[in-house]
N, C-alpha and C positions, 0 to 999 in steps of 0.2 A: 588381341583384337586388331583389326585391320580397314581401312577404309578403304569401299567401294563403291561402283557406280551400278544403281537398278535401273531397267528400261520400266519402270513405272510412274503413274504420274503421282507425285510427293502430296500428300493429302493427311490432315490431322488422323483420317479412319485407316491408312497402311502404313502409322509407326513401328508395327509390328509385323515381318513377311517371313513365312516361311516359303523357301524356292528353292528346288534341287540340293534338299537335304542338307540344306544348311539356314542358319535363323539369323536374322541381317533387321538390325534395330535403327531408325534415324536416331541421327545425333542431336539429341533436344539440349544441347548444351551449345550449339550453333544455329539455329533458327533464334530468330527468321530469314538473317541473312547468307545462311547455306543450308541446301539440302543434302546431306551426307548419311551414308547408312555404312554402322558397324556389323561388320560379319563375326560370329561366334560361331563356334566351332566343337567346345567341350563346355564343362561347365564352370572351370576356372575364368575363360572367358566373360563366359555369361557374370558369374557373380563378379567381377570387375565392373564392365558394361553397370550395371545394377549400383554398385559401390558409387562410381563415377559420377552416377547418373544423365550416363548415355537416354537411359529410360528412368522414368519417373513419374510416380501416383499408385495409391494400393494396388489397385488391380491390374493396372499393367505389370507392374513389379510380379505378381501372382501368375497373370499367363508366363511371362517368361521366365518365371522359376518352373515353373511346368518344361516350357521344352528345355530350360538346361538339363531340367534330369530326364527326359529322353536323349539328349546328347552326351550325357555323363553314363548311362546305360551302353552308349552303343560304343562309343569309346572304351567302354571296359571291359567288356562284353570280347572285343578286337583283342586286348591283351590278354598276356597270361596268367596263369595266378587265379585266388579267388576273385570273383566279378563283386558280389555282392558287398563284400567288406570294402574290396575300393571303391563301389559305386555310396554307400554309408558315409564314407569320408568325404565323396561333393557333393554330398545333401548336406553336411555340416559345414562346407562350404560356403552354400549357399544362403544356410540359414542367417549366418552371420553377416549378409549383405547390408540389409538394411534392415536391423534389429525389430526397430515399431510396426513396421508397415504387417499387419497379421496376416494378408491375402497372402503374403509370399510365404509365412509360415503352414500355412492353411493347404499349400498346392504343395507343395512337399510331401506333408502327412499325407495326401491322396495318395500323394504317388510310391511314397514306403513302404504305405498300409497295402500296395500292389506288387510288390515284389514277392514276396513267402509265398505265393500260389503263382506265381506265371514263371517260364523256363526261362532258358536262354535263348530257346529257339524262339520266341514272341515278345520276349520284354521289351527289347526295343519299338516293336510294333505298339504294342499296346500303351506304351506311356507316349509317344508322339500321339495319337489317338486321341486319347484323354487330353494332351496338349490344345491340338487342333479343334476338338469339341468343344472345352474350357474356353480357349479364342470365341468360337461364334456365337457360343452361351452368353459370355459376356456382353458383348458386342445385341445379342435381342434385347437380355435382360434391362440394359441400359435405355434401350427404346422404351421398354413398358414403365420402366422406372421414373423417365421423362414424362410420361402421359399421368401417370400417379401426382409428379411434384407439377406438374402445370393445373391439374384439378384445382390443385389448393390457392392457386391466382385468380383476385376478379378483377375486373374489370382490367385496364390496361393503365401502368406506372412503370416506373422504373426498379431495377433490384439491381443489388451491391453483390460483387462474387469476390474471390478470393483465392490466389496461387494459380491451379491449372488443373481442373477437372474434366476435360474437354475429351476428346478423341486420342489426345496423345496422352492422357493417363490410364487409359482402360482399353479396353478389345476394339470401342467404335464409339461413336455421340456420346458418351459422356456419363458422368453420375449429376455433380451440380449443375456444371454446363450443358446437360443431355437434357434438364427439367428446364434450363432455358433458351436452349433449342425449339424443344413444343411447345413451351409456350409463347413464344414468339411467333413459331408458323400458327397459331391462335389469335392471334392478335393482340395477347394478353401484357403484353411485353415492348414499351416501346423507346426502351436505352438501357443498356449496359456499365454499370462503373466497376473496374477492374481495378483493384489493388493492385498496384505494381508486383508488389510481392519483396520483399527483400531478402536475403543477397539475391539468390539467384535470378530475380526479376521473371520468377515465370509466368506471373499477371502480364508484365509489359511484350514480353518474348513472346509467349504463347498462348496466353487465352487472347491478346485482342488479336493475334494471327490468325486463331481458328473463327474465329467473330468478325473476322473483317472479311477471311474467304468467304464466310455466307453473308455478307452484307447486312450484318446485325448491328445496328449504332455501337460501339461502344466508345468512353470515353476511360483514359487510366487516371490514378489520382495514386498520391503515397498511402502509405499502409496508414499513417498518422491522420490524413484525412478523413476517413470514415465517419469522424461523428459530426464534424460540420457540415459535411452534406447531407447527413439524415436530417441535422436541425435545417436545413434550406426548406424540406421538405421535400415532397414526390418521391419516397423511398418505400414501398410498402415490404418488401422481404428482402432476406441477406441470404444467401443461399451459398451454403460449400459441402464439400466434399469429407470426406474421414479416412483418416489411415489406419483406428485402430474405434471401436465401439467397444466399450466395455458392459457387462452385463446388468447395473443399473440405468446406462443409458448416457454416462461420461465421455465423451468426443474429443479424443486426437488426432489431430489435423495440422496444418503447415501452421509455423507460429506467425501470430498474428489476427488468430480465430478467435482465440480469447476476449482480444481487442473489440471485434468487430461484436464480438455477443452481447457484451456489455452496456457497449455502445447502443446496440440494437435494443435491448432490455428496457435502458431509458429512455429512450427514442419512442418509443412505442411500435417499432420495427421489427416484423415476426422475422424467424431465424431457424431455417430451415437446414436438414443436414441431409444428403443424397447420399448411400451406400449401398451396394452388393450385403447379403446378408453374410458373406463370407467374410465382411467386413466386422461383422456382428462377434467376438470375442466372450462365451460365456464365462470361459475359464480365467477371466480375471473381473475380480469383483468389481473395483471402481478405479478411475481415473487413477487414483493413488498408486498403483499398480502397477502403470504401464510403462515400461522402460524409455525413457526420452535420449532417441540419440541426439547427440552430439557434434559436431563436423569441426575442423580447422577454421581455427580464429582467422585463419589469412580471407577468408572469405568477408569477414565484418570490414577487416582492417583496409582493404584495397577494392578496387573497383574495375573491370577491363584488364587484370594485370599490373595496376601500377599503384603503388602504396597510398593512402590519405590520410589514415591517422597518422600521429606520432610515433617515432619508432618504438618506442619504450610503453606505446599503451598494451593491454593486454584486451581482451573481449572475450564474451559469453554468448555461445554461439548454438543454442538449443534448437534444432529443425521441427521440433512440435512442441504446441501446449494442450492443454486438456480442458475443455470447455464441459463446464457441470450441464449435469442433464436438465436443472432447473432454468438455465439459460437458452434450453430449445426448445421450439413450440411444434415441431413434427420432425421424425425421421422417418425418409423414404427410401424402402429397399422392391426392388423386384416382384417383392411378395405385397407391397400395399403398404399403407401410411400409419405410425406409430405417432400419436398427437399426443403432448404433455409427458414424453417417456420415462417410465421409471422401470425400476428392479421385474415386477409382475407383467407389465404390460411387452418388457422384449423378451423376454419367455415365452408370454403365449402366441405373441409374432412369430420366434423361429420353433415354435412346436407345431406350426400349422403348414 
């Protein structure tokens, strides 16, 4: 990976550029205070980039596994030898990016499942293709997906988010943050509370970045916060994002979601989950299931690069928890609104 400079103007909806055959990611690990965009080149790249988390959120992580493997194609495609066996090996590359997130599992299998009938002479066409399409698909879907989760708002309160579902997790506007987008330009919506998010502070970093670009109130609060200001009152939904939906309706998402459900539960604070259906996971049965990565303790232990615990503490550093389905009161995808989700009812959602 390499940093460079795009003549474009830095916008949460072009985290993601492709420009002259080559696929150039802002660095969301420096926002808000630089705008910097990683160039990738193969797919090693790319799943670093991903690893890093240069990029970060289901669906973004999904398109850009997408164009790594049309840049892992066209790179192998250039050498000698057989193509396909070394292009096999950075799709497994890449699978091991970021373990949970399914979108990236999901855009992979597309793009495998397209090799055994396309040559040499098209496969690199046709998997950038699928890339690029993948991109804009995303980027509607999240519109309509927004207009679905603002339905379920009346009147006009406030609602509590959580991590970074905005523009820079997906193709464009967002899954959670895309439903409080419209409803905002609704009227439906009039303050924002952002969980900071901890470690990596992407409530602080980047949702109130993209909420402050569109002059959306918001305020941040700790992640600990959450249920004293539902007891304030003026809270009516909690609304996030998913990295992995299991097939009874179990929600992995950035840790911390848990918290907020529970909270919500008692509160009396409906609690809303916004996904792409590719987010939607049938092949694992329930939460119990889903692999929860893990990351380096040095992230709990220090802050900016410089140490605060003790040196000798050790820390437990799980990047998802799994929020039961009886803790949500709708899941919205693309396709429409899943109220009270269980095992039958996300069936007949992604059979339609």
């Amino acid at each position: 990976m390499r940093t460079v400079e795009l003549n474009i103007k830095v916008t949460a909806n072009e985290a993601m550029v492709w420009q002259d055959e080559h696929l150039y990611l802002l660095d969301q690990r420096l926002l808000p205070h630089q705008s910097v965009f990683i160039q990738c080149d193969d797919a090693a790249e790319t799943a670093e980039a991903i690893t890093a988390m240069v990029v970060r959120g289901a669906p973004a992580i999904g398109v850009t596994a997408a164009y790594g493997c049309a840049l892992a194609v066209r790179q192998r495609i250039a050498d000698a030898g057989n193509w396909q066996e070394k292009v096999a090996a950075d799709f497994a590359h890449l699978r091991a990016a970021r373990p949970t997130a399914v979108n990236l599992m999901w855009a992979i299998d597309q793009c495998s499942a397209m090799l055994p009938s396309i040559s040499s002479d098209n496969a690199y066409s046709t998997l950038l293709n699928f890339a690029l399409e993948l991109h804009a698909k995303d980027r509607a879907d999240n519109k309509t997906m927004g207009e679905f989760g603002a339905s379920l708002l009346e009147g006009c309160s406030s609602v509590i988010t959580h991590c970074n579902t905005g523009g820079l997790a997906t193709g464009g506007h967002g899954t959670a943050l895309g439903v409080i987008r419209s409803a905002f330009a609704q009227g439906k919506i009039n303050e924002v509370y952002a969980d900071e998010t901890r470690p990596w502070l992407q409530g602080a970093r980047l949702t109130a970045w993209e909420l402050v670009q569109e002059n959306i109130p918001v305020k941040l609060m700790t992640d600990g916060a959450c249920a004293a200001r539902m007891a304030a009152g003026g809270i009516t939904w909690a609304i996030v994002g998913s990295d992995r939906i299991a097939a009874n309706g179990d929600v992995a998402n950035k840790i911390g979601t848990y918290n907020l459900a529970v909270a919500a539960k008692y509160h009396g604070v409906k609690f809303m989950v916004a996904a792409p259906t590719s987010t939607i996971d049938l092949q694992t049965v329930s939460g119990a299931d889903i692999e929860i990565e893990t990351r380096d303790p040095s992230e709990l232990l220090g802050c900016g690069g410089k140490l605060v615990a003790p040196e000798k503490a050790g820390a437990w550093n799980p990047v998802f928890d799994v929020t039961p389905a009886s803790l949500v009161d709708a899941i919205v995808t693309e396709k429409g609104i899943i109220l009270n989700p269980d095992r039958d009812k996300i069936a007949a959602h992604m059979a339609n």
